[in-house]
N, C-alpha and C positions, 0 to 999 in steps of 0.2 A: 338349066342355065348355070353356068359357072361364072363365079368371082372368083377373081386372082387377084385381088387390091386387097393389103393387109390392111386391118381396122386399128385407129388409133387409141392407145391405152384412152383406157376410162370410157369410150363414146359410151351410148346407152345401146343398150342391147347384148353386149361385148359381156360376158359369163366369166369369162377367164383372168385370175388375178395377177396385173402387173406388181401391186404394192411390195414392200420390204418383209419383211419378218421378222419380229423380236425374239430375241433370244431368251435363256434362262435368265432370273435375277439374280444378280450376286450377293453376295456376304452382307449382314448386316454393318455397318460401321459400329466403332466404340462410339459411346453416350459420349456427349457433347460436355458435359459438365461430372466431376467425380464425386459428388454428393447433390441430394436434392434431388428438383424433377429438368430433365433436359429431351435431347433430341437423336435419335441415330437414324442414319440413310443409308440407302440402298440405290443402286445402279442396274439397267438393263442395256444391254446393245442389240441394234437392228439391224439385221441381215437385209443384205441385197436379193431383190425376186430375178427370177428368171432371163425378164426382161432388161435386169441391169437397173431395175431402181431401186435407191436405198433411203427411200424415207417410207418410217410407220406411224400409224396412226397411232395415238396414246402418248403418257409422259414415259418421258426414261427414267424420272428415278423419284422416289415416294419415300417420306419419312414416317417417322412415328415417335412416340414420347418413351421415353427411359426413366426410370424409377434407380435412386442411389440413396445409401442412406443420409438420414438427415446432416450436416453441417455441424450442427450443435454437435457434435460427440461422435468419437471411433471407437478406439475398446474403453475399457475399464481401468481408471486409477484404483491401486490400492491405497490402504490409509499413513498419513505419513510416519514413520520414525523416529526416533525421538530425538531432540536435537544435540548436537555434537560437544564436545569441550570447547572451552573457548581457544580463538588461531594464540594469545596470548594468555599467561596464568595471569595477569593481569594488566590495566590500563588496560586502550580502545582496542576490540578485536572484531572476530567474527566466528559466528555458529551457521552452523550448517545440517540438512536434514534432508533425506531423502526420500522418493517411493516410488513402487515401481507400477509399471503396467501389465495388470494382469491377465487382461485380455483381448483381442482385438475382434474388431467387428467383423461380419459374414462376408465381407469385400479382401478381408486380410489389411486394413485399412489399422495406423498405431493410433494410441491414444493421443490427443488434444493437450496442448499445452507443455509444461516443461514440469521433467521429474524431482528438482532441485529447486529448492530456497532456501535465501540467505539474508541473515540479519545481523546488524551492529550489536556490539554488547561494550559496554563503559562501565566503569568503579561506581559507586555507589557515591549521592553527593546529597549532603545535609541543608533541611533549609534552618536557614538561620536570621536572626533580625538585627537588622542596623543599629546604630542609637536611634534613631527616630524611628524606633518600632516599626520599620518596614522589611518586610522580608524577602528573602532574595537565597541564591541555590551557594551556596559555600563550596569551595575546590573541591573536586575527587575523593577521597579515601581509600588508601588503599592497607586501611590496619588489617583489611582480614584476606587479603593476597598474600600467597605462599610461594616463590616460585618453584619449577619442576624440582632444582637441584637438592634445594632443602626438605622437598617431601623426600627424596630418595634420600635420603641421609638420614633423614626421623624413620626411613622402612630398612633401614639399613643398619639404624640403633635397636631395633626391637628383634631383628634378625638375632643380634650379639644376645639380648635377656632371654632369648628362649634355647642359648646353648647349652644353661646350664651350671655348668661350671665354672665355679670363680673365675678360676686364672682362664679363661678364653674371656670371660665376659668384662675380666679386666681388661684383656688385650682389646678387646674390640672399644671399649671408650676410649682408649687411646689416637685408637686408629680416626672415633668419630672426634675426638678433639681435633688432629691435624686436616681433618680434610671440613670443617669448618672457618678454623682459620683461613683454609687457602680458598673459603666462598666469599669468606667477607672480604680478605686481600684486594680479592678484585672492585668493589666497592661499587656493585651494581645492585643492586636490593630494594627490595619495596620495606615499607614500614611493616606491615606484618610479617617481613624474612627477619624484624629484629624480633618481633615477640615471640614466634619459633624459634628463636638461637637462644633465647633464652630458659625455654621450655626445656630445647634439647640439652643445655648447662644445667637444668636441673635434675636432669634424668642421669646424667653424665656422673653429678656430685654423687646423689642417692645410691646409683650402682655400685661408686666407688667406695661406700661406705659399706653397704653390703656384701659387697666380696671382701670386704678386710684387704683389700688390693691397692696396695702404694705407686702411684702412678711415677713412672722416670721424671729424673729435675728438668730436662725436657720437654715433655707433655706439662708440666706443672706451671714455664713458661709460656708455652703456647697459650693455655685455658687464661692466664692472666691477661697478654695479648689481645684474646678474641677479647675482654671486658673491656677494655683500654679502645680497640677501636670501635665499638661499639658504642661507647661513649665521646667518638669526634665530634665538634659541634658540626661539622658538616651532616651531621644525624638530625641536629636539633626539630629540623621540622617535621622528620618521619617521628618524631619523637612524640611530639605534641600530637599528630596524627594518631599515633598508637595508642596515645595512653585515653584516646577515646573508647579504645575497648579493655583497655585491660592496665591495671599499674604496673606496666612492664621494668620501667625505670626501678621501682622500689624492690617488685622480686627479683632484680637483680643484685641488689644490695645483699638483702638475705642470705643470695645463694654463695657472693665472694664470701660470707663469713661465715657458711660453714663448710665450702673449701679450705679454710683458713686453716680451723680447725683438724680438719681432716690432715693436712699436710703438715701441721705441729701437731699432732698426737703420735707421727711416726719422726721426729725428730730426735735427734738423741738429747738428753739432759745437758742444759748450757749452748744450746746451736740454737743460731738464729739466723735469721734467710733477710734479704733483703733485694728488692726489685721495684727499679724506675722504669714506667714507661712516660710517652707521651700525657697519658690522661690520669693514672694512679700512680702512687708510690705505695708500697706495700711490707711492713715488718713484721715479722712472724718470731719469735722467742717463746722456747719450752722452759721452765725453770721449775726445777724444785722449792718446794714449802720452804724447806730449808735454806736455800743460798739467795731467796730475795730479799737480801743484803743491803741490796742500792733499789734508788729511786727507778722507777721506770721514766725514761725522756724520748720526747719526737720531735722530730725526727730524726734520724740519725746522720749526719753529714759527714762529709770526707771521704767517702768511699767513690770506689771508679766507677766510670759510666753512668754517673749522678747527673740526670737532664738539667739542660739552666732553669727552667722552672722549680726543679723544685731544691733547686741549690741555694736560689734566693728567695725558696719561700720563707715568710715573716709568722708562719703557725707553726704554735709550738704547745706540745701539753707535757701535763708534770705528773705523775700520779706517784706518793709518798709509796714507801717502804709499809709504810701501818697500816696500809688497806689490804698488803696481803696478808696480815695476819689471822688467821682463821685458830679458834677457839677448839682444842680436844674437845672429842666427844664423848658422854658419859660409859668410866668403862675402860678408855684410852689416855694411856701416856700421851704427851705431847710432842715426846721423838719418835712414837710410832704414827702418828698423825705426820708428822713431815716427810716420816719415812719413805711411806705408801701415797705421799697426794703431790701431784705435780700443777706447775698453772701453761695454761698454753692464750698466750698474751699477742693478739692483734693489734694491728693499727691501718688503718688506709688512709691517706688524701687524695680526696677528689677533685681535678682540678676542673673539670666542666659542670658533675655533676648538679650541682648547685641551678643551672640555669635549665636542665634538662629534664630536671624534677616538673609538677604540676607548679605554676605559679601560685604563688600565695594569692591571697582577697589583694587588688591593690586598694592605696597604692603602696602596700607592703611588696617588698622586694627580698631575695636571698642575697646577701652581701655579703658573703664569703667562700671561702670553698670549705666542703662538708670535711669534716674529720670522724670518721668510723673508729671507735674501739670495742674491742670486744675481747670478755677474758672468762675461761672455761676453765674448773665451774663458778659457775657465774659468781659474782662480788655485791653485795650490798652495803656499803658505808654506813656508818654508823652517823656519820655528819661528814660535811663537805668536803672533799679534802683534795678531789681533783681539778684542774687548775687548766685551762685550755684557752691559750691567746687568738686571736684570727683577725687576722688584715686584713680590710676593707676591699673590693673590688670594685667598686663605683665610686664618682664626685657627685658632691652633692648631694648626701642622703644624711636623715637625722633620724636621733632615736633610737638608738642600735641597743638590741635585747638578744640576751644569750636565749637559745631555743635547743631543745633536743626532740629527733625524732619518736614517735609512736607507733612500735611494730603492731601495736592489737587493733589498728584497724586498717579494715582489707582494702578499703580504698584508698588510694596517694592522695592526697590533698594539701589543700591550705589548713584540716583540720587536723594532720599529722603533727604538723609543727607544735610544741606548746612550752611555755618557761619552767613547767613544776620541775621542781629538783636541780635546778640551776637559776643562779643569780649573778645579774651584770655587775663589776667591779666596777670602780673608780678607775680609771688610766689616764698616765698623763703621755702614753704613747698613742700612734695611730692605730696600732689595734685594739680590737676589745677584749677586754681581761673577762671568765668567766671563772664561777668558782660552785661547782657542783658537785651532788651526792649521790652520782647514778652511772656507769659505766652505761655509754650509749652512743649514739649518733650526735654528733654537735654541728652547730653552725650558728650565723648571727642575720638577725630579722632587723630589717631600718626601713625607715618611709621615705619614700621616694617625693621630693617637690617637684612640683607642676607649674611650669614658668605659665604665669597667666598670658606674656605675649605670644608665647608659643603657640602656631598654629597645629592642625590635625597632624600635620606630615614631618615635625618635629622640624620647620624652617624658621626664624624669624618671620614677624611680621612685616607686612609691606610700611606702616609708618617707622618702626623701628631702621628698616634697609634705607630709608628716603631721610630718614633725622640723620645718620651718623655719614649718606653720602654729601649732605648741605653742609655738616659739621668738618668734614675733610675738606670741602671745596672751600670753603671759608679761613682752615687753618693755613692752607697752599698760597691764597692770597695774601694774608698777614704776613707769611713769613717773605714770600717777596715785594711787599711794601717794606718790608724790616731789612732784606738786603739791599733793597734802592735805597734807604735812608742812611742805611750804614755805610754805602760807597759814597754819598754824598757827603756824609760828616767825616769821611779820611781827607775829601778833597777842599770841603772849605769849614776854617775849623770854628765853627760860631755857637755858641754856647745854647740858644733857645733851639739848633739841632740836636743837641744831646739829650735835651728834655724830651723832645717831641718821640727821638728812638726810644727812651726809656719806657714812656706812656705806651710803646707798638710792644715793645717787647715783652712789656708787664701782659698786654692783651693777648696776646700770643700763647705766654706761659697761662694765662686762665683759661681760656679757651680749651687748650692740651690738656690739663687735670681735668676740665669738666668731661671731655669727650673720653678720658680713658677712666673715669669715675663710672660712666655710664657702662659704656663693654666691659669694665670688670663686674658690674653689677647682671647684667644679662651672663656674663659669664658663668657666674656664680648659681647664677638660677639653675 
């Protein structure tokens, strides 16, 4: 028997497969995640059977887990670097430091994190304590910042002392005197660029004394200059600043006199130099044994280009003829003693110095400006004989004692100051008369009074401002009850009005003495 009726996919019996076909699997996928544990998939496609149908039994596509490395970490940091100069040589900056990556993990995966860090850097700040012994952080300091320009100028001085030879190593102080000048010109500096300029002035003098090397009347200018602005009081706070590390102010003293020196030992006999600036006046005379003749006097006036400061300064010293008398020595005529011995005679006035120095204990105060003499080789009096006037720079101060500085100790101070060898005169002028037996540094020491109404901030006090504004509202009224009384006694003329104005006016006039009795007395304080 024959069938010729096709059988329907799947019936039972039916041996022959309608279904689909799968195909190969494809490619893994990339891991779902690129570190740690994740997922990758895979795809199949199902062919069509014979019969034209295209579904297979089974999934199309199957996953599985992927392994990456941990999260925590790719390559390797190395360690870091050392950290950089600061973005400023001084005041708020920043440093910086770096490291590198030096290897990366089995993925080719970089290292974690950032190869750079960066940190704040600030001047150094002092604590300090209030009057009421509470403490608290004090301003910045920047005594021991250098800036760039000034270290390359100190590397640029030492270059000149390892040439050699004199005449270059003279020429090169020359060079470092002008281009100092033209650092400070500009008037941008921290307080440690003044205690390096002074360092570099004394490295400057010493050279110049060692090469036997006379620096041009130009350079010789300039170096006084750099002293002069160095001494603006626009300094004054780097000043006070500085001289926390070092007595910058005092070894600058020093160092003007024995420049002084230096530039009057190549003078010729009978020359003498004179220079005004803003802050110094400065006299220099070489004179033989023999022709100190006449008295020495300061300062010298008349001359051109004399500043009004110190045209009308009221300091004056005297130093007699008999102090330069120096005694033959055993062996020696006395004309061959003047023959061979010359004096080279300084003087400076300082017209800031005075306040720029360390303050005295108070409430001592320096109340005058400083007068420097100095005379090589050096002079010892036999008694008092020189004579140095100095006019007061403050109101209000009592007690004024001649004082002379103390080069033998290292520290500047209030203990620098002391009276041996000089005694305050009687004066019936405004300045004080001093009469000493020491060629030295002078000045005058006074105590300063301390207005008891005076508040911290140096303002009157609130009952003081509220007494003298009652005292004026009161005077204003008197005086216009005094001009209504006074038009009324033009217009009607009766005799107990003339009494009555006389009794306003009497009030008036008391009232006015009492109130300007009083503000000259606050004044005075």
């Amino acid at each position: 028997m024959c069938n010729n009726t096709a059988s329907c996919p799947g019936e039972p019996g039916i041996t022959g497969s309608v279904e689909g076909r799968w195909l190969e699997w494809g490619p893994w996928s990339k891991c779902s995640v690129t570190c740690d544990v994740g997922t990758q998939l895979r795809q199949r496609r199902c062919s069509a059977s014979v019969h034209g149908w295209a579904e297979c039994k089974g999934p199309h596509q199957e996953s599985r887990e992927c392994t990456n490395p941990s999260c925590s970490g790719g390559g390797s940091w190395g360690s870091w670097n050392h950290w950089s100069l600061c973005s400023k040589t001084c005041d708020s900056g920043w440093q910086r430091r770096f490291r590198l990556c030096e290897s990366t993990d089995t993925q080719g995966y970089p290292c974690d994190g950032s190869g750079e860090e960066v940190r704040s850097w600030s001047a150094s700040r002092r604590c300090m304590l209030d009057n009421n012994g509470v403490a608290f952080w004090g301003p910045p300091s920047f005594a021991r910042c250098v800036s760039l320009e000034y270290r390359y100028l100190h590397i640029s001085l030492r270059e000149h002392l390892a040439k050699g030879q004199r005449t270059l190593a003279g020429e090169g102080m020359s060079q470092i005197v002008r281009s100092l000048l033209e650092l400070l010109q500009r008037r941008s500096y921290y307080s440690g660029d003044l205690l390096f300029s002074t360092e570099i002035l004394r490295n400057v003098t010493d050279t110049f004394k060692r090469a036997t090397y006379i620096p041009a009347p130009d350079d010789v200018q300039k170096f006084f200059q750099i002293v002069s602005h160095m001494l603006d009081m626009e300094n004054l706070e780097k000043w006070e600043d500085a001289h926390q590390v070092a007595p910058g102010a005092a070894l600058l003293m020093r160092i003007l006199e024995d420049f002084i020196h230096l530039i009057g030992e190549a003078q010729k006999p009978f020359q003498s130099f004179l220079m005004v600036t803003n802050n110094i006046m400065i006299t220099i005379q070489r004179e033989p044994v023999s022709a100190v003749s006449s008295d020495i006097n300061f300062p010298m006036k008349g001359r051109r280009g004399m500043k009004d400061w110190a045209r009308t300064a009221e300091d004056r010293l005297y130093i007699p003829k008999e102090v330069f008398t120096v005694p033959p020595e055993e062996g020696e005529t006395e004309a061959d003693s003047e023959a061979t011995m010359y004096y080279v005679i300084g003087a400076v006035l300082y017209r800031t110095l005075g306040v720029i120095l360390p303050v005295p204990n108070p409430p001592a105060v320096i109340n005058s400006k400083i007068l420097t003499v100095t005379v090589r080789p050096e002079l010892q009096p036999s008694e008092p004989m020189v004579v140095v006037e100095l006019s007061p720079l403050l109101n209000g101060t009592s007690d004024p004692q001649c004082v002379v500085w103390d080069y033998g100790n290292p520290e500047a101070g209030a203990e620098n100051w002391g009276t041996e060898g000089c005694q305050t005169l009687a004066s019936t002028t405004v300045q004080t008369k001093c009469l000493c037996s020491r060629i030295s540094t002078y000045a005058v020491l006074a105590q300063q009074a301390k207005d008891p109404d005076m508040g911290p901030s140096s303002i009157p006090s609130v009952p003081l401002m509220v007494g003298c504004g009652v005292s004026c509202t009161a005077l204003l009224i008197l005086l216009l009850i005094y001009a209504a009384f006074w038009r009324y006694e033009h217009t009607h003329t009766h005799r107990h009005t003339s009494h009555v104005v006389i009794h306003v006016s009497s009030a008036v006039s008391g009232l006015y003495r009492g109130l300007r009795s009083k503000w000259l007395n606050y004044s005075r304080g």
